[in-house]
DRENPA-3360 file (N, C-alpha, C; in nm, 2 decimals, always signed):
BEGIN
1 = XXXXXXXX = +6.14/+4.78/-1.89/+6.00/+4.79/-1.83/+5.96/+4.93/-1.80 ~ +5.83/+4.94/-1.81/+5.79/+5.04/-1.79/+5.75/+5.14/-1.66 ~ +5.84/+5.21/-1.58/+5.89/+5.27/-1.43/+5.97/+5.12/-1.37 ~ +6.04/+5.13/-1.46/+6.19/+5.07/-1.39/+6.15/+4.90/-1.37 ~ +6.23/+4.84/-1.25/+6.26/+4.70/-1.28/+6.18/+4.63/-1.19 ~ +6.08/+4.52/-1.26/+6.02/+4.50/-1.17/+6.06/+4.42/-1.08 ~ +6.05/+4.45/-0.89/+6.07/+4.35/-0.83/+5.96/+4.28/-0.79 ~ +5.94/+4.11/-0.77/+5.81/+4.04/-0.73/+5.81/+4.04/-0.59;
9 = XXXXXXXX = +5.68/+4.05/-0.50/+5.64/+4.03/-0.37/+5.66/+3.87/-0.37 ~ +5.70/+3.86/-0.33/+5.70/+3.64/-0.37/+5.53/+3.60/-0.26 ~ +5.55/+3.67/-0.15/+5.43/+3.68/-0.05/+5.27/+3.72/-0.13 ~ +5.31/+3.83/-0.14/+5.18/+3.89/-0.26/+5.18/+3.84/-0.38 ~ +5.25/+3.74/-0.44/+5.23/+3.67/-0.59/+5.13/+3.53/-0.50 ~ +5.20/+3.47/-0.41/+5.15/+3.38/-0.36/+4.95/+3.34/-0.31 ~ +4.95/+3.47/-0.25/+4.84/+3.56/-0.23/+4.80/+3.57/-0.33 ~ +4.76/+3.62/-0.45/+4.71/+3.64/-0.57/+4.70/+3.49/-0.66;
17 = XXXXXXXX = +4.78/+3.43/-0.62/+4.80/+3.28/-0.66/+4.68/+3.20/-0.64 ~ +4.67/+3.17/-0.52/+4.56/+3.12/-0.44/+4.45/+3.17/-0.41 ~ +4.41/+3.29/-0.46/+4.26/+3.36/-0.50/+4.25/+3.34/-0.67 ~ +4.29/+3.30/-0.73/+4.29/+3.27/-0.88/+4.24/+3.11/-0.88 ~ +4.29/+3.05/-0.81/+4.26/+2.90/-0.81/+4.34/+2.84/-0.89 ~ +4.47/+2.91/-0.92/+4.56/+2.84/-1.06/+4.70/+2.78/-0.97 ~ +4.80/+2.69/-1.04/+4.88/+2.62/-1.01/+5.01/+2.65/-1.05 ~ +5.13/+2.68/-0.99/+5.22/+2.74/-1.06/+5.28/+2.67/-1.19;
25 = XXXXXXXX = +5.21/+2.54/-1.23/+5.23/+2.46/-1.35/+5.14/+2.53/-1.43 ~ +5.05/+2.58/-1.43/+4.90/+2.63/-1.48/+4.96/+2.77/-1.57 ~ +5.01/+2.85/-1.48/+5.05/+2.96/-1.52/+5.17/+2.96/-1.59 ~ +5.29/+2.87/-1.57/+5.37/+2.86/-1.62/+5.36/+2.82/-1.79 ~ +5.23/+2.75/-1.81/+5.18/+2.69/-1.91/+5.11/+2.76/-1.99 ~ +5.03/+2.84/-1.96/+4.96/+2.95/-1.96/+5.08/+3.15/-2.03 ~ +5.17/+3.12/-1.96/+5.30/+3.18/-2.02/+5.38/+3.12/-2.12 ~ +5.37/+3.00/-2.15/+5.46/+2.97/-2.21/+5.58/+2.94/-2.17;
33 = XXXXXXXX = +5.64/+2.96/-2.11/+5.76/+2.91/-1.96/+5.81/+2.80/-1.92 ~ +5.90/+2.74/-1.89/+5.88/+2.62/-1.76/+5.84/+2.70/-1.66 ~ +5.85/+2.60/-1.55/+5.82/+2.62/-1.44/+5.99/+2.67/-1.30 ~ +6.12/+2.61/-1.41/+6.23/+2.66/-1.39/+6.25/+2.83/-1.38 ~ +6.20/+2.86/-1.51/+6.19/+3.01/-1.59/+6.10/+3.08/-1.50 ~ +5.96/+3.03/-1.49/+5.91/+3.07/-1.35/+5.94/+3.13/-1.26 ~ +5.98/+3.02/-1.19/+6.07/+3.06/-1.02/+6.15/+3.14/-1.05 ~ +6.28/+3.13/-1.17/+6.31/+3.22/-1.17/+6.32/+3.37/-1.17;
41 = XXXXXXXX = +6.21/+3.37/-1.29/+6.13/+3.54/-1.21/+6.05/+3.58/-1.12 ~ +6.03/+3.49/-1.08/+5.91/+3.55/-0.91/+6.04/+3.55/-0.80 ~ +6.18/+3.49/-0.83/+6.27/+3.50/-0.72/+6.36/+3.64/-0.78 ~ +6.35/+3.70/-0.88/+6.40/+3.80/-0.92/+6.55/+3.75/-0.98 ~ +6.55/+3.66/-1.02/+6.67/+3.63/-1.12/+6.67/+3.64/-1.22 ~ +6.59/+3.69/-1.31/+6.57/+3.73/-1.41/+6.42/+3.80/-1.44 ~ +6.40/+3.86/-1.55/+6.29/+3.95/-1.58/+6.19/+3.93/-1.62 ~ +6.08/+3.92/-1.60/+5.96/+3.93/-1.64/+5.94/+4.02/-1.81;
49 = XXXXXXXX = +5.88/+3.93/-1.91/+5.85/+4.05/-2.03/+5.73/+4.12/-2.03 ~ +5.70/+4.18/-2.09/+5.58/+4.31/-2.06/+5.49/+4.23/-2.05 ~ +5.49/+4.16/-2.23/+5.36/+4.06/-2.21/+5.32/+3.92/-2.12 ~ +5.43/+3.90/-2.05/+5.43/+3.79/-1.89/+5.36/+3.84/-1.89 ~ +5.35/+4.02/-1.80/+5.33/+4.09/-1.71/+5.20/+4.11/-1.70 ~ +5.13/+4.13/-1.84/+5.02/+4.16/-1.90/+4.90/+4.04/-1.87 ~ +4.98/+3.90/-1.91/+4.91/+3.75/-1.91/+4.93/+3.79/-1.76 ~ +4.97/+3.78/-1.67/+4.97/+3.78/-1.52/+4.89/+3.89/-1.46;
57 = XXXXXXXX = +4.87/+4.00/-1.52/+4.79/+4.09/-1.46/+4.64/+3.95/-1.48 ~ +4.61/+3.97/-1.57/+4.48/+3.90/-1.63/+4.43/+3.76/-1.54 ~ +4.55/+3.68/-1.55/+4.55/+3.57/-1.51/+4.54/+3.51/-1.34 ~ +4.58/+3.68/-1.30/+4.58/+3.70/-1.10/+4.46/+3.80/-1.08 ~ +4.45/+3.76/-1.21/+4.27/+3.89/-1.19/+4.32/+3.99/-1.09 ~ +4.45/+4.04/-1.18/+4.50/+4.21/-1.09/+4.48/+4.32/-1.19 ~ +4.31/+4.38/-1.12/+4.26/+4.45/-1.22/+4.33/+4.60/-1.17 ~ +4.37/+4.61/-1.09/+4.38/+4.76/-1.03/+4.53/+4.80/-1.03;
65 = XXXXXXXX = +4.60/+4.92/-1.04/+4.70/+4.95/-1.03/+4.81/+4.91/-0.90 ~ +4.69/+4.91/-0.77/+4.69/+4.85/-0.69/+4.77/+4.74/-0.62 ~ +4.70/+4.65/-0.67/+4.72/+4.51/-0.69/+4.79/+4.52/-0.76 ~ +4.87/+4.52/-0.88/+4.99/+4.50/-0.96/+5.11/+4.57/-0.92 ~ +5.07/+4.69/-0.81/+5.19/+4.76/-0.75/+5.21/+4.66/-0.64 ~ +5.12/+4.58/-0.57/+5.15/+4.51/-0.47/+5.23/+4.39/-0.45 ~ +5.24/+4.36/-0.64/+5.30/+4.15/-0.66/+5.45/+4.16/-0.72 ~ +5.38/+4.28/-0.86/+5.50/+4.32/-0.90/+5.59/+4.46/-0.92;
73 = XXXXXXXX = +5.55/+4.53/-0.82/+5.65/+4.66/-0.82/+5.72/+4.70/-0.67 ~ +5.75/+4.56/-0.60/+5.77/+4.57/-0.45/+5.88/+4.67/-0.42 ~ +5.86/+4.78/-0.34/+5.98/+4.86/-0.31/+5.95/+4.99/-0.42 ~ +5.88/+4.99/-0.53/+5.89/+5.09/-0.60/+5.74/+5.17/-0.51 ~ +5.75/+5.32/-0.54/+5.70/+5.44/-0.51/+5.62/+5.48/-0.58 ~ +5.51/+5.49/-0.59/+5.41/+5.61/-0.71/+5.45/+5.71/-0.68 ~ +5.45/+5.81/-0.82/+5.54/+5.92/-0.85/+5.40/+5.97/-0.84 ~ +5.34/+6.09/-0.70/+5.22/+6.15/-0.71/+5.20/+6.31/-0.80;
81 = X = +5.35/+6.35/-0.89/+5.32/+6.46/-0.92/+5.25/+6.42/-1.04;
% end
C-alpha cells in the first residue's frame, strides 16, 4: 500500500457506513467479497487491496484526504515536509 499498512478505524468506518446509507452486505457485494473477507479487513486481519480502497473511498463518499486518513490510516501521521 501506498504510505504503509493500512489500519481501519472500525469506529470511523462505522460512521462513514451509516452516512452512506449502505449495508455491510451492500458493500461487501459491491467489492466483490463476502461479508467473512469483510470483517476481516475492517478487523485488520488481513489487507485491504488498493482497488477495495479506491471502491470504499467512493462508496463512503470519502472525498477528502481527511476522511480517508480518518477510516483507513488510523495511527498513521501525515508527513508535513
Amino acid at each position: 500500500m501506498i504510505g504503509g499498512e493500512v489500519m481501519t478505524n472500525a469506529n470511523e468506518f462505522k460512521a462513514a457506513l451509516a452516512r452512506s446509507g449502505l449495508s455491510m452486505g451492500k458493500i461487501a457485494e459491491e467489492l466483490k467479497i463476502t461479508r467473512s473477507a469483510l470483517w476481516s479487513k475492517l478487523h485488520n486481519k488481513s489487507d485491504f487491496r488498493q482497488l477495495e480502497l479506491i471502491k470504499l473511498f467512493e462508496l463512503l463518499n470519502l472525498d477528502t484526504w481527511e476522511k480517508r486518513q480518518a477510516v483507513f490510516f488510523a495511527g498513521e501521521k501525515l508527513n508535513d515536509d
